[in-house]
N, CA, C and O of each residue as an XYZ file, in Angstrom:
704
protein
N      28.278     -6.856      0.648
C      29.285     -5.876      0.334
C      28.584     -4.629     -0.165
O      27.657     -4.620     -0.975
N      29.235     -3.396      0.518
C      28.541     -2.059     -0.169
C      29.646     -1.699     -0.879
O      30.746     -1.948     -0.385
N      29.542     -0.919     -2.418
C      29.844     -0.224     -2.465
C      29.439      1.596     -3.151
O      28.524      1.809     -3.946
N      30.151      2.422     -2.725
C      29.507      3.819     -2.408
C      30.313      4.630     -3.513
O      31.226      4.133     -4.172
N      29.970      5.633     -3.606
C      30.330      6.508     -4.221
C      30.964      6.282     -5.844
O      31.283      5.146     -6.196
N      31.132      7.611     -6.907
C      31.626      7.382     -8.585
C      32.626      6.193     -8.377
O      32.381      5.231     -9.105
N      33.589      6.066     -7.628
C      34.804      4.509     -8.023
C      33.330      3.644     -7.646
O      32.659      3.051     -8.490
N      33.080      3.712     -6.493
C      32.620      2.332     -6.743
C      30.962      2.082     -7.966
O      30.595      0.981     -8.377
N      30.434      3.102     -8.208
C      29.328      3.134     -9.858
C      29.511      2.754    -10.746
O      28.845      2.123    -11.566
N      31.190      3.363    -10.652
C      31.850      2.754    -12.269
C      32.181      1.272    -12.086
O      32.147      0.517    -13.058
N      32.524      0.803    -10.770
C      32.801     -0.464    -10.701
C      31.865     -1.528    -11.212
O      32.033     -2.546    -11.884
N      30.727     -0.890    -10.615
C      29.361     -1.961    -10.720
C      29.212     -1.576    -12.196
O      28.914     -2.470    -12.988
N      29.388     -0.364    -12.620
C      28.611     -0.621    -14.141
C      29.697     -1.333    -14.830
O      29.373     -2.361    -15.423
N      31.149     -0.903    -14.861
C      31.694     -2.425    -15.880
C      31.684     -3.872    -15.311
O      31.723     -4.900    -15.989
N      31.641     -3.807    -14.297
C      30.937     -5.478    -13.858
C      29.490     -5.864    -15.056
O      29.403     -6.649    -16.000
N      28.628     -4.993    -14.510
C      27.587     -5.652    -15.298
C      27.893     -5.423    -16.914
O      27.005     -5.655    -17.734
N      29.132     -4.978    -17.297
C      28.831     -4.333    -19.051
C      29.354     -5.663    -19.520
O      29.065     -6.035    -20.657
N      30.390     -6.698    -18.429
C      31.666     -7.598    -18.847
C      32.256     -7.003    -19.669
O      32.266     -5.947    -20.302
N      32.952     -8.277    -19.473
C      34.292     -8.075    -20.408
C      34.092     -7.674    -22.159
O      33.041     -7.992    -22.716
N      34.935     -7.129    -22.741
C      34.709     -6.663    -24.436
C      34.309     -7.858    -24.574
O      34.518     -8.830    -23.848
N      33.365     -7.720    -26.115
C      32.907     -8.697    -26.640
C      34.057     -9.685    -27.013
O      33.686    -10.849    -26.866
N      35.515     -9.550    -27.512
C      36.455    -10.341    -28.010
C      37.374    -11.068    -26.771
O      38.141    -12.030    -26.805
N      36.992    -10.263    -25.780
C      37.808    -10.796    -24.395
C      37.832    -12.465    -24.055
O      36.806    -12.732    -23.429
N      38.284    -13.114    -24.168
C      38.964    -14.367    -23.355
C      37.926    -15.470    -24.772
O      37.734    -16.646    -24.462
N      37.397    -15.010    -26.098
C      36.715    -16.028    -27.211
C      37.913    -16.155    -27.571
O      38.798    -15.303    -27.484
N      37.995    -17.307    -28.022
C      38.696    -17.857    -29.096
C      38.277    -19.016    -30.393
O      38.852    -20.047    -30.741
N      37.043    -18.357    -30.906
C      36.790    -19.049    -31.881
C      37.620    -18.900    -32.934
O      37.840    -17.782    -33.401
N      38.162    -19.985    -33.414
C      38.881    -20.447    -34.656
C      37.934    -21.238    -35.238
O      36.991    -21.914    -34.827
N      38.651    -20.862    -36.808
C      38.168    -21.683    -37.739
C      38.380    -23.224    -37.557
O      37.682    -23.987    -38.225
N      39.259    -23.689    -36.733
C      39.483    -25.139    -36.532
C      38.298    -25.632    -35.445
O      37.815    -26.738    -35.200
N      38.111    -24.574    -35.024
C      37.008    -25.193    -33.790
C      35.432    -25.278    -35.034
O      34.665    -26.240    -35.067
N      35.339    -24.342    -35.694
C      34.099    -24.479    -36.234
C      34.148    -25.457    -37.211
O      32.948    -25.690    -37.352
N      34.811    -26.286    -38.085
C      34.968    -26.630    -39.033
C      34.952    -28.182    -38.215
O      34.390    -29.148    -38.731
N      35.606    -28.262    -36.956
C      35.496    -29.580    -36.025
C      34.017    -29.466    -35.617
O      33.971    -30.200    -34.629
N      32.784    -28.970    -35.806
C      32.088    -28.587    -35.415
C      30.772    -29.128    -36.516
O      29.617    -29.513    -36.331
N      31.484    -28.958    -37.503
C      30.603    -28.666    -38.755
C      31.078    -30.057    -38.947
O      30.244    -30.445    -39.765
N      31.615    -30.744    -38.802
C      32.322    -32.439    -38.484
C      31.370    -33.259    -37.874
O      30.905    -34.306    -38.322
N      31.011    -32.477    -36.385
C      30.327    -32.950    -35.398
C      28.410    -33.140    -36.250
O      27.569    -33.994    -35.970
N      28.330    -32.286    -37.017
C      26.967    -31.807    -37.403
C      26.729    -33.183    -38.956
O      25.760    -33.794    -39.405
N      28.119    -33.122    -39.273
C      28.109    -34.108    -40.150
C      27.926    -35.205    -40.735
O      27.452    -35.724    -41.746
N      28.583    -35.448    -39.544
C      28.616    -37.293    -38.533
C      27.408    -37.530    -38.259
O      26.897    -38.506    -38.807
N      26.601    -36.709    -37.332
C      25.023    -37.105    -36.857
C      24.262    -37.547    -38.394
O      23.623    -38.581    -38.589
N      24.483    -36.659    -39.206
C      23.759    -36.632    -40.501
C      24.050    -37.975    -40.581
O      23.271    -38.890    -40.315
N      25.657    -38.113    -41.109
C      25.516    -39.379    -41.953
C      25.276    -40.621    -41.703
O      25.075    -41.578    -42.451
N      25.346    -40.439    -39.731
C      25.592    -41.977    -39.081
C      24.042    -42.062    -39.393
O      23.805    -43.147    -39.925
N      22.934    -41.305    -39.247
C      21.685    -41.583    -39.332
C      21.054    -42.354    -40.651
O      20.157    -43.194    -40.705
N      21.998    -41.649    -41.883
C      21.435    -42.317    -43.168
C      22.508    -43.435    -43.154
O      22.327    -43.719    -44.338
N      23.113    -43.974    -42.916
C      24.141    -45.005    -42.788
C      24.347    -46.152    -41.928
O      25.219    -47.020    -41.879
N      22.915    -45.822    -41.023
C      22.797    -46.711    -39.701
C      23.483    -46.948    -39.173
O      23.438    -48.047    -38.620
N      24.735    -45.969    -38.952
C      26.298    -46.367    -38.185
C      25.432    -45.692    -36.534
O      25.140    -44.506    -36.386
N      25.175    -46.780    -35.490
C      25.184    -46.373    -34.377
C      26.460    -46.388    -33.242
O      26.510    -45.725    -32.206
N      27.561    -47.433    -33.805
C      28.925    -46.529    -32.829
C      29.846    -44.929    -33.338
O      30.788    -44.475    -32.690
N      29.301    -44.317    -34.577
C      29.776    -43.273    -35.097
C      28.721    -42.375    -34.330
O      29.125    -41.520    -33.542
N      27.555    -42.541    -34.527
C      26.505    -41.796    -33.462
C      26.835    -41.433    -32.469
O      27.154    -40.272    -32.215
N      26.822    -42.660    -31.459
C      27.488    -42.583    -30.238
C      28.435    -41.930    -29.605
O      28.495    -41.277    -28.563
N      29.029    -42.178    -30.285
C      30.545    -41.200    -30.320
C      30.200    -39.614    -30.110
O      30.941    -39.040    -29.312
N      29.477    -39.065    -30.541
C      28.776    -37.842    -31.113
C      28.690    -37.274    -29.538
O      29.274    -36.304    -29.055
N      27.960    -38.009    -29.042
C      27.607    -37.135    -27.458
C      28.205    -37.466    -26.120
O      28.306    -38.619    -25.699
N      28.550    -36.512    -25.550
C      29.230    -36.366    -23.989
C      28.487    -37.962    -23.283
O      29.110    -38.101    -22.230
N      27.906    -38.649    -23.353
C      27.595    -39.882    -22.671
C      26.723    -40.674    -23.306
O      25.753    -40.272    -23.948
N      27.185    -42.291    -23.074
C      25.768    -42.955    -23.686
C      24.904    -42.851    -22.786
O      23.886    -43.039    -23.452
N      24.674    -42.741    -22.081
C      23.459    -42.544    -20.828
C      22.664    -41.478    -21.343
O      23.110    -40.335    -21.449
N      21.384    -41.836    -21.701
C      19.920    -40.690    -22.281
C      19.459    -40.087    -21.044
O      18.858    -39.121    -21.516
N      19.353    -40.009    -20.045
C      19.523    -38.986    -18.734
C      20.266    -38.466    -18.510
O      20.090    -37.613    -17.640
N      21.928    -38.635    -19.268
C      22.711    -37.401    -19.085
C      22.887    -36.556    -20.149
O      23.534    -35.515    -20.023
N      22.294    -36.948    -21.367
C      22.030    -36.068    -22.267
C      20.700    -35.071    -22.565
O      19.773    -35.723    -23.045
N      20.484    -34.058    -22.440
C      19.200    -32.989    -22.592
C      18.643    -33.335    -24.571
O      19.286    -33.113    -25.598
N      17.554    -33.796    -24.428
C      16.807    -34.106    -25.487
C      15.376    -33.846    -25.262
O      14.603    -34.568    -24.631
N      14.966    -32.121    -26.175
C      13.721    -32.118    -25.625
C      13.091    -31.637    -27.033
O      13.687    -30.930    -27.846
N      11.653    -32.197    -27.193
C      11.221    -31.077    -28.421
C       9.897    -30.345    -27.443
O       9.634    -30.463    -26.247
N       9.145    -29.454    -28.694
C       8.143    -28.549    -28.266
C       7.082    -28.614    -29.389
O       7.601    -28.303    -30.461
N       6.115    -28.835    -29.472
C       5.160    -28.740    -30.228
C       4.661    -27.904    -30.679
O       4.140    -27.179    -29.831
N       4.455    -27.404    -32.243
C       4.099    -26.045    -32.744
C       2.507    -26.169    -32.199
O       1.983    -27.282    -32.221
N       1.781    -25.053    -31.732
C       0.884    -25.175    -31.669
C      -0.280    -25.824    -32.212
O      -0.753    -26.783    -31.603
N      -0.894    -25.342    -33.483
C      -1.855    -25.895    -34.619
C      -1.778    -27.110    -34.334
O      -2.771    -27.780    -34.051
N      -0.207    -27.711    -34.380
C      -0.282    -29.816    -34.302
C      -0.493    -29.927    -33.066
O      -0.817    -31.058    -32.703
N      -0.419    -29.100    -32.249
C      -0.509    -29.449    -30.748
C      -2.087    -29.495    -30.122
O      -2.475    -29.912    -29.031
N      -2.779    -28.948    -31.164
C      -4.363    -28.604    -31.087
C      -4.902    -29.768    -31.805
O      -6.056    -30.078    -31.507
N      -4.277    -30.497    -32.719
C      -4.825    -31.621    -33.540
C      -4.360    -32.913    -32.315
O      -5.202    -33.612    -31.751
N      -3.117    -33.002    -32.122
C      -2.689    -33.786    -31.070
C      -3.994    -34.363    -29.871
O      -4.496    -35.465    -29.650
N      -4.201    -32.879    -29.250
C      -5.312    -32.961    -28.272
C      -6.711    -33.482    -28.072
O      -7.408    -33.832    -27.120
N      -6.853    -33.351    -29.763
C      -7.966    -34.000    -30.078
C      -8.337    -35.782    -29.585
O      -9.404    -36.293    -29.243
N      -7.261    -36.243    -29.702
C      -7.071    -37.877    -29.364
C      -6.236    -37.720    -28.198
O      -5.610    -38.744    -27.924
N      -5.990    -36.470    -27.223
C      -4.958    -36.543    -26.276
C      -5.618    -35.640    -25.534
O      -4.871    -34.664    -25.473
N      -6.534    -35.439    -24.979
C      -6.460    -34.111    -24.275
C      -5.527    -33.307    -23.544
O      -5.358    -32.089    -23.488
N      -4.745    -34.658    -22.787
C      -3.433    -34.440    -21.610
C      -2.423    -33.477    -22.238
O      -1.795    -32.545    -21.736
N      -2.445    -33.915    -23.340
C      -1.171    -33.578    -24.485
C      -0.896    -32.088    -23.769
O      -1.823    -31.432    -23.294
N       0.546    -31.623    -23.755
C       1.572    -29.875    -23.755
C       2.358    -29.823    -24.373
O       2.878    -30.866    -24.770
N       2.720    -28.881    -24.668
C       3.877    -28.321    -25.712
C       4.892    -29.110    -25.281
O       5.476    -29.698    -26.191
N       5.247    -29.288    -24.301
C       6.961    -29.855    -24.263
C       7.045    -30.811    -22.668
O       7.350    -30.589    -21.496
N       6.561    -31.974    -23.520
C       6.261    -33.234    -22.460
C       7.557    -34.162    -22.798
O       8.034    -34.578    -23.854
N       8.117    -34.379    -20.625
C       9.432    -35.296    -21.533
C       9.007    -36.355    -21.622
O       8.147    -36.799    -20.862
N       9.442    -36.886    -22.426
C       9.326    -38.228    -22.892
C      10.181    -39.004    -22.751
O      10.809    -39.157    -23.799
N      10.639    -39.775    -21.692
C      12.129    -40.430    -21.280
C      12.210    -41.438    -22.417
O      13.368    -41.824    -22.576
N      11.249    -42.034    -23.336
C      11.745    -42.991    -24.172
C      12.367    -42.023    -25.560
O      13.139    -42.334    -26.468
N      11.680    -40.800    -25.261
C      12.066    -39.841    -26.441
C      13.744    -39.541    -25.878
O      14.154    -39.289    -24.745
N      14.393    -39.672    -27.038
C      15.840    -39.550    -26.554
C      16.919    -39.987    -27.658
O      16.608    -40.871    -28.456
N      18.348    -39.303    -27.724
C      19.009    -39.444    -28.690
C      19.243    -41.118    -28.873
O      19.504    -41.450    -30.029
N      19.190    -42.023    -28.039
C      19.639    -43.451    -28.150
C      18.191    -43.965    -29.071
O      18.415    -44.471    -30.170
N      16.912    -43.849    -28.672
C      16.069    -44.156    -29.492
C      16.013    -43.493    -30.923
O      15.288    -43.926    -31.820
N      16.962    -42.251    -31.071
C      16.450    -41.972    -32.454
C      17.268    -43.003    -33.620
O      16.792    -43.686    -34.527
N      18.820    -42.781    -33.141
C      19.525    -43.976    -34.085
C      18.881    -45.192    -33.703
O      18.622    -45.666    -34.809
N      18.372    -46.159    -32.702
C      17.880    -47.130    -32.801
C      16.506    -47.943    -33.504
O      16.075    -49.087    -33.646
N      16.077    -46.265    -33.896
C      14.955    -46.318    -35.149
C      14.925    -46.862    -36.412
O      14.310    -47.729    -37.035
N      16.113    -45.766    -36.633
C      17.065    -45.671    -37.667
C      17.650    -47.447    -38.179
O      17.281    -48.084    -39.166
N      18.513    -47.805    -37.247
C      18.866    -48.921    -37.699
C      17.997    -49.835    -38.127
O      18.039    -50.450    -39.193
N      16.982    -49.934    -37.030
C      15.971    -50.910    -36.927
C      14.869    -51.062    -38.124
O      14.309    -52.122    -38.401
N      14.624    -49.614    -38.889
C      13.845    -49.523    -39.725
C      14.499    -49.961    -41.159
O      15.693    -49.735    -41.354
N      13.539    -50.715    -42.350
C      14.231    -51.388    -43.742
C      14.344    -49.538    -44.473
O      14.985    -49.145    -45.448
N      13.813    -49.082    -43.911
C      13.373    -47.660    -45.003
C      14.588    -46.696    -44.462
O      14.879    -46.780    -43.269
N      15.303    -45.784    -45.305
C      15.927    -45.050    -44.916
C      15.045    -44.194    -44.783
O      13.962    -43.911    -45.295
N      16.456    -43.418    -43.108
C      15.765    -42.108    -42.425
C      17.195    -41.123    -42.906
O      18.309    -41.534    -43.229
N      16.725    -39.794    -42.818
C      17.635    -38.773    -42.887
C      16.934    -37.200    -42.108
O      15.779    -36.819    -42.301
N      17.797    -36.595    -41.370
C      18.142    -35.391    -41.475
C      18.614    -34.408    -42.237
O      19.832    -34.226    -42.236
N      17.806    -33.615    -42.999
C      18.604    -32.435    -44.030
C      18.826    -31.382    -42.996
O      17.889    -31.427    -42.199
N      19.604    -30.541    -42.715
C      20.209    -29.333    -42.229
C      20.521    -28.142    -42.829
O      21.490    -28.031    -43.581
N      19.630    -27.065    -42.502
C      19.924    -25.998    -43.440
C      20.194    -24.692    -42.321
O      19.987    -24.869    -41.121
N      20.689    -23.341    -42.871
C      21.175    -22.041    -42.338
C      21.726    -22.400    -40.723
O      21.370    -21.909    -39.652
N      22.539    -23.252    -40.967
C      23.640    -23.698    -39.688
C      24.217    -22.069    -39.634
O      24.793    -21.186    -40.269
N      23.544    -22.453    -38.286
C      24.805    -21.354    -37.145
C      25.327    -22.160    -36.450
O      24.882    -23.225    -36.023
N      27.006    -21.335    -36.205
C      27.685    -21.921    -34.909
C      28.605    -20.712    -33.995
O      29.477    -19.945    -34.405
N      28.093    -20.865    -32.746
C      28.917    -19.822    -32.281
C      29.595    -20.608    -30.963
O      28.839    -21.445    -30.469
N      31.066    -20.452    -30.237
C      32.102    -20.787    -29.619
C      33.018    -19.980    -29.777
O      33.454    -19.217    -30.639
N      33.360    -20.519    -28.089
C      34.366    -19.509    -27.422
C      35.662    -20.541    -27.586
O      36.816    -20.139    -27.438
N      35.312    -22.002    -27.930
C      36.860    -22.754    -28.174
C      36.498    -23.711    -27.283
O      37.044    -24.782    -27.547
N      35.627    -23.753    -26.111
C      35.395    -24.730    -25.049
C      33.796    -25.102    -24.533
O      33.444    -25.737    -23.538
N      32.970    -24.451    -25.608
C      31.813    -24.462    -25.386
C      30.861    -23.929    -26.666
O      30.970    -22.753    -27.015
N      30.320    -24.448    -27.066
C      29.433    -24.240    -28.736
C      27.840    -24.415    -28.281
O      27.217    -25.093    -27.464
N      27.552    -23.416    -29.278
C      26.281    -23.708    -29.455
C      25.472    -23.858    -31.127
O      26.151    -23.199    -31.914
N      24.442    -24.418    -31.738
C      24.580    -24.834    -33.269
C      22.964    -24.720    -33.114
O      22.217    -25.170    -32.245
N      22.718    -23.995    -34.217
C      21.167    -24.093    -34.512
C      21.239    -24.192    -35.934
O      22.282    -23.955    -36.544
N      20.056    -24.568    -36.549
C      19.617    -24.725    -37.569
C      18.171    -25.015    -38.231
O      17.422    -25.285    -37.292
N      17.667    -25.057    -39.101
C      16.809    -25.099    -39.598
C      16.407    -26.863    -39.439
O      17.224    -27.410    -38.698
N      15.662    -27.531    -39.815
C      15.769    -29.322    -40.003
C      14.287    -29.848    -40.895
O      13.145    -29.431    -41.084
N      14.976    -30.796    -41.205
C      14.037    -31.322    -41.671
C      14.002    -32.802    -41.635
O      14.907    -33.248    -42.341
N      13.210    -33.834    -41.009
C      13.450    -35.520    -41.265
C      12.413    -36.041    -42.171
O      11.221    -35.873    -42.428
N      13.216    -36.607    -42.461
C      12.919    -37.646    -43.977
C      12.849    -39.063    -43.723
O      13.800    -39.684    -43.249
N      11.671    -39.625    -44.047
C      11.565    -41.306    -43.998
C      11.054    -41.818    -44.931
O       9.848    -41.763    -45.171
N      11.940    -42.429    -45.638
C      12.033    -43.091    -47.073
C      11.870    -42.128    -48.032
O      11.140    -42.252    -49.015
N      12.662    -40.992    -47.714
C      12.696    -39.828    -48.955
C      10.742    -38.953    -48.606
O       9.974    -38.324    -49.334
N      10.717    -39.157    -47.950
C       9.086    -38.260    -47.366
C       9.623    -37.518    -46.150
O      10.322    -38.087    -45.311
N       9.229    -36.040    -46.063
C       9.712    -35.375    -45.383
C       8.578    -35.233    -43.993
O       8.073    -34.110    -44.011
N       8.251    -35.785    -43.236
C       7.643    -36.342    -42.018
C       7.597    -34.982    -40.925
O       6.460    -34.810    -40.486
N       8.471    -34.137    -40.485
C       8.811    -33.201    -39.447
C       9.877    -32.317    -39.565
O      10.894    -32.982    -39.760
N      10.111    -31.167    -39.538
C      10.572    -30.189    -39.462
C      10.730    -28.623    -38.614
O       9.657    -28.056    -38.405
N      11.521    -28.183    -38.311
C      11.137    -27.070    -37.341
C      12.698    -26.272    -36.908
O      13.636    -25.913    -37.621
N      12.538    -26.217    -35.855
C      14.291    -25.411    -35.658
C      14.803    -25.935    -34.223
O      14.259    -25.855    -33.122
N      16.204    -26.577    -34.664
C      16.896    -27.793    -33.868
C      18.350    -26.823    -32.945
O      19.179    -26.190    -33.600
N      18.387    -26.880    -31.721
C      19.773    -26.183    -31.295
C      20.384    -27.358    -30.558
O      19.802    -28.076    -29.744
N      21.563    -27.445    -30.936
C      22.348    -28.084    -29.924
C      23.063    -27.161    -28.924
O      23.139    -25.939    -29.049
N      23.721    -28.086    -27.642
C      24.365    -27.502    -26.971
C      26.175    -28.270    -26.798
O      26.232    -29.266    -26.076
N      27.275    -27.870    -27.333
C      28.124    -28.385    -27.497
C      29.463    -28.516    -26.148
O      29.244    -27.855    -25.133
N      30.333    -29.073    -26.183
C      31.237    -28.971    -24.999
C      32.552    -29.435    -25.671
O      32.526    -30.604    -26.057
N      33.610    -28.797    -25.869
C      35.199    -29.374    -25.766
C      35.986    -30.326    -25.076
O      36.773    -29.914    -24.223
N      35.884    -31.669    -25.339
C      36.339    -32.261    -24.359
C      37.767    -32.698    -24.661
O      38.142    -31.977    -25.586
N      38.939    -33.713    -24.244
C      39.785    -34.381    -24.503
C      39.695    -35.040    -25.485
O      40.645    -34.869    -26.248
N      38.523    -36.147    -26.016
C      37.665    -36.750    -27.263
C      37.607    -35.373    -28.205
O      38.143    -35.462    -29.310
N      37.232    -34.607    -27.981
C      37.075    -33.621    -29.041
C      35.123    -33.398    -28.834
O      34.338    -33.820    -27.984
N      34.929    -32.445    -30.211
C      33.508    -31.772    -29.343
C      32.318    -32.506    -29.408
O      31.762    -32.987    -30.395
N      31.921    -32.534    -27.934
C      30.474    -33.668    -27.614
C      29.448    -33.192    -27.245
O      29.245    -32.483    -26.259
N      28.345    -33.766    -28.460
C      26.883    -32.922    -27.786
C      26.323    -33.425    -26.158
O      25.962    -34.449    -25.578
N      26.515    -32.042    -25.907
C      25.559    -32.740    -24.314
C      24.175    -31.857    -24.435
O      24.202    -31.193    -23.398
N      23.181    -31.557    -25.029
C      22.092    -31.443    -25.610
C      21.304    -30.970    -26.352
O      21.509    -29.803    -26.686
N      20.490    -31.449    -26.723
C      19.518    -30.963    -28.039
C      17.920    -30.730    -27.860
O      17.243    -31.674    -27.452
N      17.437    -29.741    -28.100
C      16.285    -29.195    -28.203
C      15.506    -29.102    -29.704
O      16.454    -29.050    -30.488
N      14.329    -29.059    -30.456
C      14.009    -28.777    -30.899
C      12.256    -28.779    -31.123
O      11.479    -29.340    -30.350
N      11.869    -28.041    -32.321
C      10.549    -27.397    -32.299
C       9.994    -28.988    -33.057
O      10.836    -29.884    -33.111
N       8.927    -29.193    -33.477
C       7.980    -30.362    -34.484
C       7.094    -29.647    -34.955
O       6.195    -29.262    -34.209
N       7.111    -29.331    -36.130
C       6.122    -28.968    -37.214
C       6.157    -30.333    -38.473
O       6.999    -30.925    -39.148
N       4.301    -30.349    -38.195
C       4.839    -31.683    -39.786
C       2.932    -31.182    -40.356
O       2.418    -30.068    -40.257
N       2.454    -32.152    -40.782
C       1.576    -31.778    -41.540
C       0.353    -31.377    -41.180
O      -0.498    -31.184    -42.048
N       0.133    -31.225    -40.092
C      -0.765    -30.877    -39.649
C      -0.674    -29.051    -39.060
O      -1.732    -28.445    -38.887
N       0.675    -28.356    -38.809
C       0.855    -27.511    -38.880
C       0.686    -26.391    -39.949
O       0.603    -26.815    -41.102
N       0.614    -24.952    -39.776
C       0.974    -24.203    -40.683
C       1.943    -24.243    -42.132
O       3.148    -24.058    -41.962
N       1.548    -24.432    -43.261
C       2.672    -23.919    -44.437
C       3.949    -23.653    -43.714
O       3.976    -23.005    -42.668
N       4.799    -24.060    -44.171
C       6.238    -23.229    -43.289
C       6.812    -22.257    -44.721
O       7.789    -21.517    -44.613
């Protein structure tokens, strides 16, 4: 398709400007607060070893249909290599995955936890996204930390993570 002349310039430039920033969002406070629910639950099912409250949490039990990836801060990624040469920043790890992390969890006598700090959440009402700061804890020792995003979805169930990314910094890294 061509189009020519000022109608059609102006066309293409509000195409590419979209729509106003407030156009067709509808974030409510009910969506974020169901949200901050969602962020909640992960927390507590983890220190609580509840793995059907977990579960619940994400768009599928199937760990191939959920996105679970981390990335290695450098510095640990240079200590890593030392006993790894192979080792990269962001190797998947199909056993690495949200079903193995609660199954840790349960399995281990020592409590594990997630602390969560400077939560963002932004949604349009049918689609979220949540970052935050993190930190995991095993047996009250803080083990790894770095910056965690989910990716959220609105469903009929209500809102389900369909995936999570995050960074690994632990002691072998930089001071944070």
């Amino acid at each position: 398709m061509t189009i020519t002349g000022f109608p059609g310039a102006l066309l293409v430039a509000c195409l590419l400007a979209g729509p106003p920033a407030q156009a067709g969002q509808r974030e409510s406070s009910s969506d974020v607060k169901a949200i901050e629910q969602v962020v909640e639950s992960f927390r507590a099912s983890l220190i609580n070893k509840d793995k059907p409250t977990y579960m619940g949490l994400f768009f599928s039990d199937k760990p191939e249909d959920i996105g679970w990836q981390f990335v290695s801060e450098d510095v640990r990624l240079q200590d890593i290599r030392k006993a790894k040469p192979d080792a990269i920043k962001a190797r998947r790890i199909p056993a690495n995955n949200f079903i193995a992390l609660i199954d840790g969890a349960v399995a281990s006598p020592k409590p594990k936890e997630e602390k969560f700090s400077n939560t963002k959440i932004e949604t349009d009402g049918d689609v979220a996204s949540v970052s935050f700061d993190y930190s995991f804890h095993d047996d009250g020792v803080k083990t790894n930390w770095g910056k965690e995003m989910w990716q959220l979805i609105r469903t009929e169930q209500g809102w389900k993570i369909f995936s999570v990314i995050y960074s690994v910094r632990d002691s072998r890294s930089p001071a944070e």
